[in-house]
C-alpha positions, 0 to 999 in steps of 0.5 A: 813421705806423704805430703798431702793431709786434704783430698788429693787430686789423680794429678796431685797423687801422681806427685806425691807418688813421684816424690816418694819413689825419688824419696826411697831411691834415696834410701836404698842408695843411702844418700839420706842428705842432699848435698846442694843447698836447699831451695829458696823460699818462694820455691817451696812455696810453690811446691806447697801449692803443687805449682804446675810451673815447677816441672818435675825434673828441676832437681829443686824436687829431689832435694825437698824430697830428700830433706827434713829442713825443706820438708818440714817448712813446705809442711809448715806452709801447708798448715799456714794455708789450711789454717787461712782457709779456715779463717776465711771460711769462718770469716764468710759465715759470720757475715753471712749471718750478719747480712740475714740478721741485718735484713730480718732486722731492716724488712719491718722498717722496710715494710713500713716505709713501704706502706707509707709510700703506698698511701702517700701515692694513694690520691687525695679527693678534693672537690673545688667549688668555683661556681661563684667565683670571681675570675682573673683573665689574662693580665685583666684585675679581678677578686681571686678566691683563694683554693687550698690544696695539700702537697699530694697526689690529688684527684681534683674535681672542679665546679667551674663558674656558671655559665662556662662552656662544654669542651676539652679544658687545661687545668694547671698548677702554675708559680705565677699567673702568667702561667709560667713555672708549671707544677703540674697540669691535666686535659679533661673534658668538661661534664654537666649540664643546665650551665654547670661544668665539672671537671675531674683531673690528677694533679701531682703536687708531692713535689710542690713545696709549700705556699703561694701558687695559682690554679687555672683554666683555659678552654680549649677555645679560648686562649686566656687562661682564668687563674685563682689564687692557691695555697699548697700546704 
């Protein structure tokens, strides 16, 4: 009577053995029904699933091994367990297939948005020619000329005023011109010659939202700061 319909293990061919010589002693002795009654459900299941827990001298066995009633359901259990097996496979591959579908269809997307983020990151060249503007010193009036820049990363070149001093200079972008607020900020040096000071900085402004700011620059020198009204857009 064998109850095994898959690959069985030595462990597991050694039950099945187990069973059926219980089984035939069975015959030979013509005690073809058991007399106690059959075993619960949980304990059939547990013998369907070879239970390491059930030792096999629990006279629960002989019985299942004996009786057509037990043995048909422990079969009908096996049957149940192969038939979720295959479910849950099948089930595994279907999603599988979903998840390679789903990233064939996302990688152009991703792609794309990939590419966008690159040029976004890509700094804009902007050139500021402040070599006859007005300055506004510390809290001292004056004109401002108004500089515009986008929301990016910007690689600045700035022509500062005539006359302004060689050196190590801060550039920042500021909310108000007290300096307070700082939306970003670079030290460079100072190049040129015959009076014309430029200066080359990054400023990082992807995260400015648009409108009113102030641009400055302090010498390393000085501690006043010269602001210029800006525009982020």
């Amino acid at each position: 009577m064998k109850l095994l319909s898959r690959r069985s293990t030595r462990a597991e061919d050694r039950f099945e053995e187990w069973i059926r010589q219980r089984h035939q002693e069975r015959v030979l002795s013509g005690q073809m029904q058991p007399a106690a009654a059959c075993p619960d459900e949980a304990f059939l299941r547990g013998l369907a699933r070879r239970s390491r827990t059930i030792p096999l001298s629990d006279p629960r066995i002989d019985h299942a091994a004996n009786c057509r009633q037990c043995m048909n359901r422990i079969s009908a259990i096996r049957s149940e367990r192969r038939s979720r097996q295959r479910t849950l496979t099948h089930a595994l591959g279907t999603i599988g297939c979903l998840i390679v579908i789903a990233g064939l269809i996302a990688w152009p997307h991703y792609e794309r948005h990939r590419g966008q983020t690159l040029a976004s990151a890509a700094p804009i060249s902007e050139t500021v020619d402040l070599s006859n503007a007005g300055t506004y010193r510390g809290q001292q009036a004056g004109p401002l000329q108004s500089v515009v820049l986008p929301a990016a990363l910007v690689h600045l070149t700035i022509i500062l005023p005539r006359f302004s001093l060689p050196g190590q200079y801060l550039v920042a972008v500021t909310r108000d011109q007290s300096g307070n607020g700082v939306v970003a900020e670079g030290l460079v040096a100072a190049t040129g010659m015959r009076g014309q000071q430029r200066l080359s900085v990054s400023l990082d402004l992807r995260n400015a939202m648009p409108g009113a700011y102030f641009l400055s620059t302090t010498h390393e020198q000085d501690q006043a700061a010269y602001y210029y009204s800006l525009q982020v857009k």
